[in-house]
C-alpha positions as CSV (number, residue, x, y, z in Angstrom):
1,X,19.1,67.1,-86.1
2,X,16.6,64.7,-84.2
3,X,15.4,61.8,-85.7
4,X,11.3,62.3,-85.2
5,X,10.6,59.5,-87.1
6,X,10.6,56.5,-83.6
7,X,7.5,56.7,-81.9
8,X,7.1,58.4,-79.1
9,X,6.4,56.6,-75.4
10,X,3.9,59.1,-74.1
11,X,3.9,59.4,-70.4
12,X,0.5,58.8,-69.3
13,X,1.1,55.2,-71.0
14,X,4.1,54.8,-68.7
15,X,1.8,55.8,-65.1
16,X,-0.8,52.9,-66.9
17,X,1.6,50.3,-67.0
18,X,3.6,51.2,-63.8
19,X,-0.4,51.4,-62.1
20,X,-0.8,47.8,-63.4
21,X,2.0,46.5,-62.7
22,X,1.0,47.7,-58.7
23,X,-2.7,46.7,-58.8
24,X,-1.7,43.4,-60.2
25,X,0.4,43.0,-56.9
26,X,-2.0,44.2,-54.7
27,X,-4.6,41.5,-56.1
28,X,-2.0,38.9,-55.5
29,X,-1.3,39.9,-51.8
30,X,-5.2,40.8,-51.5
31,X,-6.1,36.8,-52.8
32,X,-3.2,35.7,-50.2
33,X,-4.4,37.0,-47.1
34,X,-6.6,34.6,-44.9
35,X,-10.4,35.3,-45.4
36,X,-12.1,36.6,-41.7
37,X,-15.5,37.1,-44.2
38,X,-18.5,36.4,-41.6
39,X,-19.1,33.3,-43.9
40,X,-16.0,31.5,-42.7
41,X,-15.1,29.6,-39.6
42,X,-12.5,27.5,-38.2
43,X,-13.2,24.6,-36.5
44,X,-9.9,23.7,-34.1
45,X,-9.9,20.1,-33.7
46,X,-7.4,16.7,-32.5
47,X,-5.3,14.7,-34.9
48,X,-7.9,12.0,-36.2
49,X,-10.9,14.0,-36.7
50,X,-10.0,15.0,-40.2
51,X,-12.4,12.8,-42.5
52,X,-15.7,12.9,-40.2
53,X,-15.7,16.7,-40.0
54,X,-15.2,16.5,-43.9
55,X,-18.2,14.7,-44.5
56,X,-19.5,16.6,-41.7
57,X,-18.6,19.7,-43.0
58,X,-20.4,18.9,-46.7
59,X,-23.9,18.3,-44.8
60,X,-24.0,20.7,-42.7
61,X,-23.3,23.9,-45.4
62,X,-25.5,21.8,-48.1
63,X,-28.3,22.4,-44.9
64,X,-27.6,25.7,-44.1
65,X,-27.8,27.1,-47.3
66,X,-30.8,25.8,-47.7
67,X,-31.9,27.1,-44.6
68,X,-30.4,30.3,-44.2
69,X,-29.4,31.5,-47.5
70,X,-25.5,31.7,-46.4
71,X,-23.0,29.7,-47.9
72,X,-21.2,29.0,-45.3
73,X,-17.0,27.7,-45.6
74,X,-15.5,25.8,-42.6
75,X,-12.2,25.2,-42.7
76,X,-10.6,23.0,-40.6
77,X,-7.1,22.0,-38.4
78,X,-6.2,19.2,-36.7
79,X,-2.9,18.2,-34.2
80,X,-2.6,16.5,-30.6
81,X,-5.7,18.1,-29.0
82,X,-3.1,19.8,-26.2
83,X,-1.1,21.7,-28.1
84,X,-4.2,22.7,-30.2
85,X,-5.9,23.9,-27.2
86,X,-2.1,26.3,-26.7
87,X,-2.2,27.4,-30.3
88,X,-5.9,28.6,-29.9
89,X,-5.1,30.3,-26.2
90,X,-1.8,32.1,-27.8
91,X,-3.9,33.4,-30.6
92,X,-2.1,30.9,-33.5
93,X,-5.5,29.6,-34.1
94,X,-8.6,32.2,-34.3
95,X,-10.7,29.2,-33.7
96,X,-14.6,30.5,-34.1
97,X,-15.0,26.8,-32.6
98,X,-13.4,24.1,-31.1
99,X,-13.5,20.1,-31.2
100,X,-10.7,19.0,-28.7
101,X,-10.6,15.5,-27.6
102,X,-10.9,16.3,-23.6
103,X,-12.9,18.4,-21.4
104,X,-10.2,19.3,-20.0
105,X,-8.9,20.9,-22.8
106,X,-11.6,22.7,-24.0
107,X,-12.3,23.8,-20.3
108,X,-8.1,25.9,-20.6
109,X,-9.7,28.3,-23.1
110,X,-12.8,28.6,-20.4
111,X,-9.7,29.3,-18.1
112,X,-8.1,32.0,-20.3
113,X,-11.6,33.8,-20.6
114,X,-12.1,32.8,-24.1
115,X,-14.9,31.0,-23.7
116,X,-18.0,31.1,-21.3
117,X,-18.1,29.4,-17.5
118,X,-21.3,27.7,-18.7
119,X,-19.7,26.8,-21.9
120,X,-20.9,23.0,-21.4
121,X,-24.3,23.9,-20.6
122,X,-24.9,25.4,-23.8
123,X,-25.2,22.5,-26.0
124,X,-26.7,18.7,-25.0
125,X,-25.1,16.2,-22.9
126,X,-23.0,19.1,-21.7
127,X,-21.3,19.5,-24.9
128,X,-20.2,16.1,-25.7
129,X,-21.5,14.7,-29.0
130,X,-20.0,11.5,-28.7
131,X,-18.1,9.2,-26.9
132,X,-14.8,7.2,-27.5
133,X,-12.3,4.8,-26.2
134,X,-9.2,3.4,-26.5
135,X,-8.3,-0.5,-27.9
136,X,-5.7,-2.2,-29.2
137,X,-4.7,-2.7,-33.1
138,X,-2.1,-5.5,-33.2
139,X,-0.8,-7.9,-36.4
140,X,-3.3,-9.8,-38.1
141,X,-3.5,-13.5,-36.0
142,X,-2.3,-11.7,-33.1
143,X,1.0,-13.2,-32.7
144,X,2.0,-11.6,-29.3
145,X,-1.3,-12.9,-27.9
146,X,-2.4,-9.8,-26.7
147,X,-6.0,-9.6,-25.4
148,X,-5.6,-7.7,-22.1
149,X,-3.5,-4.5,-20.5
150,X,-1.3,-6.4,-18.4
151,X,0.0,-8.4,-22.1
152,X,1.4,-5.3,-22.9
153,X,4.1,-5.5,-20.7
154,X,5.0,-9.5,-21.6
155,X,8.4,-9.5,-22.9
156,X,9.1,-8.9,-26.4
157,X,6.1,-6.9,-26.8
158,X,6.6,-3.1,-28.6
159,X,4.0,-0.9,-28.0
160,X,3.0,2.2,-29.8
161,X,1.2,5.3,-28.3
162,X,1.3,9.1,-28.7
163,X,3.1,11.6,-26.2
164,X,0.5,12.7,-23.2
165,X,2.3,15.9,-23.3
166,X,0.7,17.1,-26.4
167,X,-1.8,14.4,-27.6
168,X,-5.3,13.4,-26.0
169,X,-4.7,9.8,-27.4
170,X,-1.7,9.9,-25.3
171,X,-3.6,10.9,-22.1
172,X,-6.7,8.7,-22.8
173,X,-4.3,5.7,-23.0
174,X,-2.2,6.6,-20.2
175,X,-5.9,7.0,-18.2
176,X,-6.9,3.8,-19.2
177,X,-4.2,1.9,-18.3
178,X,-3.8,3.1,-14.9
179,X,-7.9,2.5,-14.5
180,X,-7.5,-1.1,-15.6
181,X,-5.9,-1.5,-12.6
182,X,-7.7,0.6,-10.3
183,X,-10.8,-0.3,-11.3
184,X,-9.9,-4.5,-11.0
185,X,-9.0,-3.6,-7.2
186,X,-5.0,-3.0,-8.3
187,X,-3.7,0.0,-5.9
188,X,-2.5,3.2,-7.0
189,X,1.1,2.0,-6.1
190,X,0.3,-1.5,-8.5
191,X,-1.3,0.9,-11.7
192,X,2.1,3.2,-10.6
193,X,4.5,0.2,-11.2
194,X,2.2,-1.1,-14.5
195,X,2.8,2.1,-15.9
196,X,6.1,2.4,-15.3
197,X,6.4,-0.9,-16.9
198,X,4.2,0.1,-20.0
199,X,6.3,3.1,-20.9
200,X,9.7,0.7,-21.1
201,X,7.8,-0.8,-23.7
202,X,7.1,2.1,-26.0
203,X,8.7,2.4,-29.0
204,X,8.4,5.8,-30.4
205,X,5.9,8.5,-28.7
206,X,4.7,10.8,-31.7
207,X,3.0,14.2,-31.2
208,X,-0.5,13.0,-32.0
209,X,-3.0,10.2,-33.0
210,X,-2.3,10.3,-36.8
211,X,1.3,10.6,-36.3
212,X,1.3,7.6,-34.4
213,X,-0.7,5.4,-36.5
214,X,1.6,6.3,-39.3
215,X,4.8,5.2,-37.3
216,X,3.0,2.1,-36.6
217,X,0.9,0.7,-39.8
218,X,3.3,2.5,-42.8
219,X,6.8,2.5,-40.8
220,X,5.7,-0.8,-39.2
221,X,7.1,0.1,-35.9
222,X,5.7,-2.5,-32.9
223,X,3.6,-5.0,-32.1
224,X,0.6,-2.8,-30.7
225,X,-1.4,0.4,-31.1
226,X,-3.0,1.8,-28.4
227,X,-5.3,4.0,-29.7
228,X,-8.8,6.0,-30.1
229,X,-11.7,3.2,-31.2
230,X,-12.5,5.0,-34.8
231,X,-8.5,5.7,-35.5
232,X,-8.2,1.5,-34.8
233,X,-11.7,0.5,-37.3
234,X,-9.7,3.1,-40.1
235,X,-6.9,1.6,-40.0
236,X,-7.6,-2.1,-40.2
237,X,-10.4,-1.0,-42.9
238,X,-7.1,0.2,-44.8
239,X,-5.2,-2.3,-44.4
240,X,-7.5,-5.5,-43.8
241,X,-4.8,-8.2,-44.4
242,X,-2.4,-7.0,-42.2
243,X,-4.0,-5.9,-38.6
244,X,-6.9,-6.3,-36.0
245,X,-8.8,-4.9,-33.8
246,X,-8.1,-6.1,-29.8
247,X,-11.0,-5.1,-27.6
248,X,-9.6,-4.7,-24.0
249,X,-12.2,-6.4,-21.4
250,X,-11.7,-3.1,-19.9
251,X,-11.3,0.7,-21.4
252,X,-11.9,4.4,-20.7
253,X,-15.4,6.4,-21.7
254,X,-13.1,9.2,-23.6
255,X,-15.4,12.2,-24.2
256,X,-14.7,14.8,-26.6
257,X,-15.9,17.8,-25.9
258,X,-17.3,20.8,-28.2
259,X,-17.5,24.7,-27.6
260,X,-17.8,27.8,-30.2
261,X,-14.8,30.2,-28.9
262,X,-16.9,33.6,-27.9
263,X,-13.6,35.6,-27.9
264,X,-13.2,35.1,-31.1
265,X,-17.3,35.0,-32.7
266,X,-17.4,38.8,-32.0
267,X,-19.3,39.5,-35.2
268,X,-22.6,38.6,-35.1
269,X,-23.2,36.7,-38.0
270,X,-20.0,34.2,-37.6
271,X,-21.0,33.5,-34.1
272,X,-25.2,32.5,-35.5
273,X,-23.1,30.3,-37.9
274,X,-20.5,28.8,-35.1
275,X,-23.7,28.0,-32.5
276,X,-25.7,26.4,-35.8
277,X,-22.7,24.1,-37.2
278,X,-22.1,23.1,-33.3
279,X,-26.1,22.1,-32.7
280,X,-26.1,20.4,-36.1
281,X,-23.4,17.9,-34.4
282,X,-26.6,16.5,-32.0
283,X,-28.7,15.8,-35.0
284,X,-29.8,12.2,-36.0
285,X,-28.1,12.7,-39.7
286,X,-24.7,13.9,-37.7
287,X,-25.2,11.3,-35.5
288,X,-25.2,8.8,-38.1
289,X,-22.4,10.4,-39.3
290,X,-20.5,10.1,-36.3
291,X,-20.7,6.5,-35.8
292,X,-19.8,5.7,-39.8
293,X,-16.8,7.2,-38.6
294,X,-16.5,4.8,-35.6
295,X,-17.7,7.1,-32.8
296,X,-20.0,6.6,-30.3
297,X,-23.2,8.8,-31.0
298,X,-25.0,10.0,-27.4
299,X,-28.1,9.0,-29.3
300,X,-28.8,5.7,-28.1
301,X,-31.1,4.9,-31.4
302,X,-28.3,5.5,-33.6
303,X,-25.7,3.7,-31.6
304,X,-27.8,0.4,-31.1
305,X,-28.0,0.4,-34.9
306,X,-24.2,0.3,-35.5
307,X,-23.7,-2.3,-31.9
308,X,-21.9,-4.7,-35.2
309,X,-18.9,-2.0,-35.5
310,X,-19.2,-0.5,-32.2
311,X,-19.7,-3.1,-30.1
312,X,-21.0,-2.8,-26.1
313,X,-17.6,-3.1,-23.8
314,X,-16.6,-2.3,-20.3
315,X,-15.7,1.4,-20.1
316,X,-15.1,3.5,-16.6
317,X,-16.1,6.8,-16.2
318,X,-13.3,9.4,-15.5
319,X,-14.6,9.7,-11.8
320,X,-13.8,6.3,-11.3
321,X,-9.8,7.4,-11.3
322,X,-10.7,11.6,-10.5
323,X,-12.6,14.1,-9.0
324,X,-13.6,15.1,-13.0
325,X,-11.4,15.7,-16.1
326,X,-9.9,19.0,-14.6
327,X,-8.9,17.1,-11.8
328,X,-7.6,14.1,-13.8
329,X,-5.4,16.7,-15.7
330,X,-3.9,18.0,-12.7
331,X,-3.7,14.8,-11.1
332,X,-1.8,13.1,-13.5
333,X,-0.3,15.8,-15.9
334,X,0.4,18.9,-13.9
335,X,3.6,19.4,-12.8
336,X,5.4,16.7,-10.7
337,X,1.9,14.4,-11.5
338,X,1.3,11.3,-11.6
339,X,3.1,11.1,-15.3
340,X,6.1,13.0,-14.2
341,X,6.7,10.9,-11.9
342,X,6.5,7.6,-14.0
343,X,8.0,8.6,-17.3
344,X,9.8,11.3,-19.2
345,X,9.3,10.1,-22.9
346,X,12.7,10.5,-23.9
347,X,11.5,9.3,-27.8
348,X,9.2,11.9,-27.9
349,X,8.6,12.7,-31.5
350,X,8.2,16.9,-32.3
């Protein structure tokens, strides 16, 4: 006879417990998935941008909110500004907007029909909110006694600086070094030879600005940094004791460029939101902003009041060495270029 006294498991109890087993999964895999909610965008940018955009980022949804109601959430991602530029053409990054460290870059999504033809024409000083450069960080006391480009080719002297194939630092410097003789009356064949010159002297090329400040203030790799103005202010500010900031008597006018990505701002309300966080970046308070960070603001009222961190220096325009950026990026770093033919960075980091 069957024992009737054990309880019994009745079956609807089992299809509960199976059922919340599965919605519990489903809410796991549903809180996993990336958010494409209208109140989200991504902001594509280079390797050193990382702490301005977060302060950035804080004002500009603290004023938006209070303008518009929306509670806006940016998130962010940063790399060598080339092969940011790729993963947002390849579709790796949905960018709703972009913050790439050249025109030119900016100008490849234009080329892949991602973004308009009269993409720089839709925000002030044709989508540039400020300017840059690139200087030298050496040891504090500046034991190698280097004040000038062509001291970077002295012997004994290690020099640090990103890979132009995938990092705008990398390009800028490369750009600058070739103008600091072109522009002092050196020949193409004379800046030719002083580059070939410079990159026997490189130590390590990383992927990108941050990378490369790593290798050389926390692995302590070389006597000299070349790179962007506000990545050199950061890192002596970090590290006071041990480095210093070398302004070259000559430098480039770097211009990082800005553009929301209308490929990808298809819904109406992300692409209002994309246009506003982009105009905000021309405002006095992000202007401000910008040059806490140690970039140039375009608004001359705002730069004048920082001229004790960001001093006035020498810089050539891009058209003093090309046509325009486009053309400097062909010229130099399209295939069999100018770069090509000087170097092949055999220490390139990944």
């Amino acid at each position: 006879m069957a024992d009737t006294s054990a309880p019994r498991t009745r079956p609807w109890l089992r299809i509960f417990g199976v059922a919340a087993v599965v919605l519990a999964a489903v809410l796991v895999t549903v809180k996993n998935l990336p958010d494409h909610t209208p109140n989200q965008i991504l902001n594509v940018s280079y390797d050193p941008t990382r702490e301005v955009y977060a302060a950035l980022d804080k004002a500009f949804v603290a004023q938006y909110r209070a303008q518009s109601g929306i509670t806006l959430d940016i998130k962010q991602s940063h790399g060598g500004s080339g092969r940011q530029a790729r993963n947002v053409i390849d579709g790796t990054e949905p960018a709703n907007v972009v913050s790439l460290a050249l025109i030119s870059d900016v100008d490849s999504l234009r080329k892949r029909g991602l973004i308009a033809d009269d993409w720089q024409k839709r925000l002030p000083n044709n989508s540039v909110p400020y300017t840059s450069t690139v200087v030298f960080v050496v040891h504090k006391g500046n034991p190698k006694g280097i004040h000038d480009w062509p001291d970077l080719v002295h012997d004994g002297v290690s020099v640090v600086t990103p890979n132009p194939k995938t990092s705008g630092n990398g390009q800028l410097s490369f750009l600058a070094a070739w103008g600091s003789v072109t522009t002092r009356n050196g020949t193409p064949e004379q800046a030719q030879d002083y580059l070939r010159e410079l990159y026997r002297h490189v130590a390590v090329f990383d992927a990108g600005a941050r990378t490369s400040a790593t290798s050389f203030a926390d692995q302590k790799i070389g006597d000299v940094h070349l790179t962007w103005e506000n990545e050199a202010l950061r890192e002596v500010a970090a590290n006071k004791d041990e480095f210093e900031v070398v302004y070259p008597p000559v430098s480039i006018k770097a211009e990082p460029a800005v553009a929301w990505v209308d490929a990808n701002d298809t819904n109406a309300k992300t692409a209002t939101s994309a246009k506003a966080y982009l105009q905000y970046l021309f405002t006095p308070p992000a202007q401000e902003l910008f040059a806490q960070y140690g970039y140039r603001p375009v608004l001359p009222d705002v730069l004048a009041k920082h001229a004790d961190t960001l001093p006035a220096i020498s810089l050539f325009p891009i058209t003093a060495i090309a046509k325009d950026w486009n053309d400097a990026r062909q010229k130099f770093y399209g295939d069999n270029g100018i770069y090509d033919n000087i170097a092949t960075p055999a220490k390139a980091a990944s």
